[in-house]
C-alpha positions, -999 to 999 in steps of 0.1 A, spaced: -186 -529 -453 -211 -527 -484 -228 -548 -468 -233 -532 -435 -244 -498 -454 -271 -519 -476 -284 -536 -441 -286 -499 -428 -307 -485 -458 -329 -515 -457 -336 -508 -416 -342 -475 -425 -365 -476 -453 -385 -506 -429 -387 -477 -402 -399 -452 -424 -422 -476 -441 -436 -493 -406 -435 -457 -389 -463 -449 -410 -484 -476 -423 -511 -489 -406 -494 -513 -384 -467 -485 -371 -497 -462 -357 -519 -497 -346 -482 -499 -326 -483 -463 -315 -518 -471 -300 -505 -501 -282 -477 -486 -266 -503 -462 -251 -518 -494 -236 -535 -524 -244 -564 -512 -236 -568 -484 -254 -555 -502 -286 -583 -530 -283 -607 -502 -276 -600 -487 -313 -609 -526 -328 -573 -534 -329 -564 -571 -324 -542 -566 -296 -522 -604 -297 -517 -607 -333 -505 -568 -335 -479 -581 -304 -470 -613 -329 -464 -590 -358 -440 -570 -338 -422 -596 -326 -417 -615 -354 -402 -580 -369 -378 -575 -337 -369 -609 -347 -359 -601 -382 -340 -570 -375 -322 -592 -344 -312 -614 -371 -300 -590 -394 -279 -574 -361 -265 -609 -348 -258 -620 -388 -242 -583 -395 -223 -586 -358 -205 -623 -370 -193 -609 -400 -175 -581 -387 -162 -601 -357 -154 -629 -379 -164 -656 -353 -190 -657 -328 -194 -674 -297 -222 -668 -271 -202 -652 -244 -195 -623 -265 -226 -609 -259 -220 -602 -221 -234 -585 -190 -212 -550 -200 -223 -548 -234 -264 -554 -226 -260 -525 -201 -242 -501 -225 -276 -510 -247 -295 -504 -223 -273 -469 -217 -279 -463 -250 -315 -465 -251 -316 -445 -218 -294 -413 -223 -307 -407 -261 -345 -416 -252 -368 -439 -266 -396 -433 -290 -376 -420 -320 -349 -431 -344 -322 -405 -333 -328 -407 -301 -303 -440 -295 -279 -428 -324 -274 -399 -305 -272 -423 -270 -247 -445 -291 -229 -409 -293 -229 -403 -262 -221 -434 -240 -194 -440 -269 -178 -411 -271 -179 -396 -233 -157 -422 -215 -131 -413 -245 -132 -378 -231 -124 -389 -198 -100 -415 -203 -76 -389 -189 -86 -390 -158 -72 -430 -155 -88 -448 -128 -113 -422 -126 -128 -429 -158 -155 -449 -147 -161 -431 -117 -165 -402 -140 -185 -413 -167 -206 -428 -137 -216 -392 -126 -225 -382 -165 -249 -408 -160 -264 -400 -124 -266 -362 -140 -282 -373 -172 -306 -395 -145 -313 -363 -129 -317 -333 -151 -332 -359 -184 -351 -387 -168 -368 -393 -202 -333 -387 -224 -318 -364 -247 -347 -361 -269 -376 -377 -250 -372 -344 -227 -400 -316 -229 -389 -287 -240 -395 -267 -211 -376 -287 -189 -341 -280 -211 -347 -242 -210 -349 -247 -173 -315 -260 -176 -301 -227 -195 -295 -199 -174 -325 -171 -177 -306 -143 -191 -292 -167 -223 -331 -174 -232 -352 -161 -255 -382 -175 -246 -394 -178 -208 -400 -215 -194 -440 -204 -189 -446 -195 -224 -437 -233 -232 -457 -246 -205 -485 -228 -216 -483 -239 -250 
């Protein structure tokens, strides 16, 4: 468990660190686009190298983390049901920032426990939290503009008016 907690710092302090060196805002310009990152003088294949060589790392550091908890691993416990729910993850929380899948990870964790009342109509359940999430937060929880979750409060609980945003 020590162990797990010291893995976390270390990922956290590489975020932090990466997030804003040099290479995290050469990274921010090349998820604008390729393009526009070779167009600032930024070496557009070795910056791709560099990133995944890191994914890499921290994949390693998951997997290696993973097999010590589980006590044994075997490649088919990685299946089809748990790459979705990463994918869910990613998704409902919103990419872009660190919080945004921690609070995903909340959320796809912690709404099917809610529902497991409702029996076989768990999944069914959970599936419309996820066609409403689709819906009202294309981007995610926190990839969502501003505007676009006062829309979602009703008028007379707002302070502010959905075109004051917009305009600003």
């Amino acid at each position: 468990l020590v162990i797990s907690w010291v893995a976390l710092a270390l990922a956290l302090a590489t975020y932090l660190v990466l997030s804003r060196s040099h290479l995290g805002r050469a990274w921010r310009a090349l998820a604008t686009g390729p393009d526009v990152a070779a167009s600032l003088g930024i070496r557009v294949r070795r910056l791709k190298v560099v990133a995944f060589a890191v994914a890499a790392v921290m994949g390693a550091v998951a997997g290696s983390l993973y097999a010590q908890f589980s006590s044994f691993i075997a490649p088919d416990f990685i299946n089809l049901t748990m790459i979705i729910n990463l994918f869910l993850i990613v998704f409902v929380g919103g990419r872009g920032s660190l919080a945004g899948p921690v609070l995903g990870a909340a959320v796809v964790v912690l709404v099917p426990q809610m529902l497991s009342d409702l029996g076989g109509w768990q999944n069914v359940a959970f599936f419309v939290v996820l066609l409403l999430f689709m819906i009202f937060l294309p981007s995610g929880i926190l990839r969502t503009e501003r505007a676009q979750l006062l829309a979602l409060v009703p008028a007379k609980w707002r302070r502010i008016r959905v075109q004051e945003v917009e305009k600003a």
